[in-house]
C-alpha positions as CSV (number, residue, x, y, z in Angstrom):
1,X,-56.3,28.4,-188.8
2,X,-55.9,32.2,-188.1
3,X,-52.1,33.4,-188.1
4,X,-51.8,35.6,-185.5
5,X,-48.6,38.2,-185.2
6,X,-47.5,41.3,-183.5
7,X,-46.0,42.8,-186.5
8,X,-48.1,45.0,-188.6
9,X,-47.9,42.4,-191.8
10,X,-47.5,38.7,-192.3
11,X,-44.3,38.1,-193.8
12,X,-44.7,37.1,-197.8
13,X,-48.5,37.4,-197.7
14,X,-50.4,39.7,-198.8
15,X,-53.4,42.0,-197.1
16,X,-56.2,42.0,-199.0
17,X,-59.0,43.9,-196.5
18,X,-58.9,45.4,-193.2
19,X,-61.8,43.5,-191.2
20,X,-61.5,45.7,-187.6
21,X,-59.7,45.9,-184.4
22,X,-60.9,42.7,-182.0
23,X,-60.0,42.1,-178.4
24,X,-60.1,39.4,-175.9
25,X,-60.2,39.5,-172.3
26,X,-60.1,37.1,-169.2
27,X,-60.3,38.4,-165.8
28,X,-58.5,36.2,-162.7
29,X,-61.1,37.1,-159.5
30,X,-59.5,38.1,-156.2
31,X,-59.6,35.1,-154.7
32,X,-57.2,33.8,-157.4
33,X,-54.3,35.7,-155.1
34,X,-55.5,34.3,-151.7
35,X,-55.8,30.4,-153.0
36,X,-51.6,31.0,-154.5
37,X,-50.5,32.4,-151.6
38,X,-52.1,30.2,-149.6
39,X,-49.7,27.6,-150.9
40,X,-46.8,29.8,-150.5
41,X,-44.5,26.8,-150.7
42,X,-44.8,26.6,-154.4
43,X,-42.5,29.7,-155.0
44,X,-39.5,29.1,-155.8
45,X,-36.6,31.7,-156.5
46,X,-39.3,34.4,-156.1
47,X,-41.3,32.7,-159.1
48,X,-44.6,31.1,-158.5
49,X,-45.5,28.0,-160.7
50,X,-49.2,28.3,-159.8
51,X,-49.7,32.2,-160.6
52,X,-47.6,31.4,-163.8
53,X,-49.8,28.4,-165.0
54,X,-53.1,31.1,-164.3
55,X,-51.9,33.6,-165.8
56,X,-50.9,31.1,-169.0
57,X,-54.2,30.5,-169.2
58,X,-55.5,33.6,-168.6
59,X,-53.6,35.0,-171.6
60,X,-54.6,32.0,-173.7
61,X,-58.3,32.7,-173.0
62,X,-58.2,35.9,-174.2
63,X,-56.0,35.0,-177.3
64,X,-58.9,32.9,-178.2
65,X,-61.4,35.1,-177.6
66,X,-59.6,37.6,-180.2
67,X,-59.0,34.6,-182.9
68,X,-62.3,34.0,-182.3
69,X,-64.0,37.1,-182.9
70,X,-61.9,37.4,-186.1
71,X,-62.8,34.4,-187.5
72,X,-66.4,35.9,-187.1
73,X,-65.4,38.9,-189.3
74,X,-64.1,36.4,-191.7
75,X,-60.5,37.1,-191.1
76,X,-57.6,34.5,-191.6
77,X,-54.9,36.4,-189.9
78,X,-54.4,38.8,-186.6
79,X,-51.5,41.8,-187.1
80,X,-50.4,44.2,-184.6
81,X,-51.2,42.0,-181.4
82,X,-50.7,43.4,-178.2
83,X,-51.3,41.6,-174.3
84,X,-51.8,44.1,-171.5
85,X,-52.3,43.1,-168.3
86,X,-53.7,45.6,-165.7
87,X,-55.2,45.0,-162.4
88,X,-58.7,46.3,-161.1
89,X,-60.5,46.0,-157.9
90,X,-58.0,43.2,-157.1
91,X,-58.5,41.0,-160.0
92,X,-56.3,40.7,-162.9
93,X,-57.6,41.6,-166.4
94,X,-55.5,39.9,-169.7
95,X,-56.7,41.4,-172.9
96,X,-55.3,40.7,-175.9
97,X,-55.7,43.3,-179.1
98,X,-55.2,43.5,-183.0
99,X,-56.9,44.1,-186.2
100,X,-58.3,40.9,-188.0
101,X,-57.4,41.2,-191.9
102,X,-57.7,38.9,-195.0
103,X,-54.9,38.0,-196.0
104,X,-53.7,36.4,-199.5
105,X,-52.1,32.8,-199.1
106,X,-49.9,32.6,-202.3
C-alpha cells in the first residue's frame, strides 16, 4: 500500500530516498458535458450528482495512475500531492502530482 499525502512528509516516518516527481491524468471528452446536461433534471441546488460522480472518478483515475507509477519507482509513499483540474478544447483534464519517496516504516 502506497501512503499518499499532500504534506511534504509522512508524519512519524522517515524518508529514506527521493524516487521522482509522478503524475496522473484522466481527461473527460466533450461529449461528457452534452450527455449531463442532457439530463438537466438531475441538478439539484445548482449541484449536479452526475458531473460530481465523473469527476470522482476522473480524479480517482488519475490518483491511481500516480500510485501506480510510484510503485514502479519502487516507492511506498506519495508527498506533496496536488489535483489540478484545467479544461482544454472542451474536455476536462484531472491530473494528479507528487514525488514518490521511500519511506521508513518504524
Amino acid at each position: 500500500m502506497i501512503i499518499v499525502t499532500t504534506t511534504p512528509s509522512v508524519e512519524g516516518h522517515r524518508i529514506t530516498a527521493y524516487k521522482g516527481i509522478v503524475t496522473g491524468e484522466a481527461i473527460l471528452g466533450a461529449n461528457i458535458f452534452r450527455d449531463i446536461f442532457a439530463g438537466i433534471s438531475d441538478i439539484v441546488g445548482g449541484r449536479s450528482g452526475a458531473y460530481e460522480q465523473e469527476l470522482g472518478r476522473a480524479r480517482e483515475t488519475a490518483m491511481q495512475e500516480m500510485e501506480d507509477r510510484a510503485a514502479a519507482l519502487g516507492a511506498n509513499a506519495v508527498v506533496g500531492v496536488d489535483l489540478d483540474y484545467e479544461v482544454i478544447n472542451n474536455m476536462l483534464m484531472v491530473s494528479a502530482s507528487g514525488t514518490a519517496v521511500s519511506i521508513a516504516r518504524d
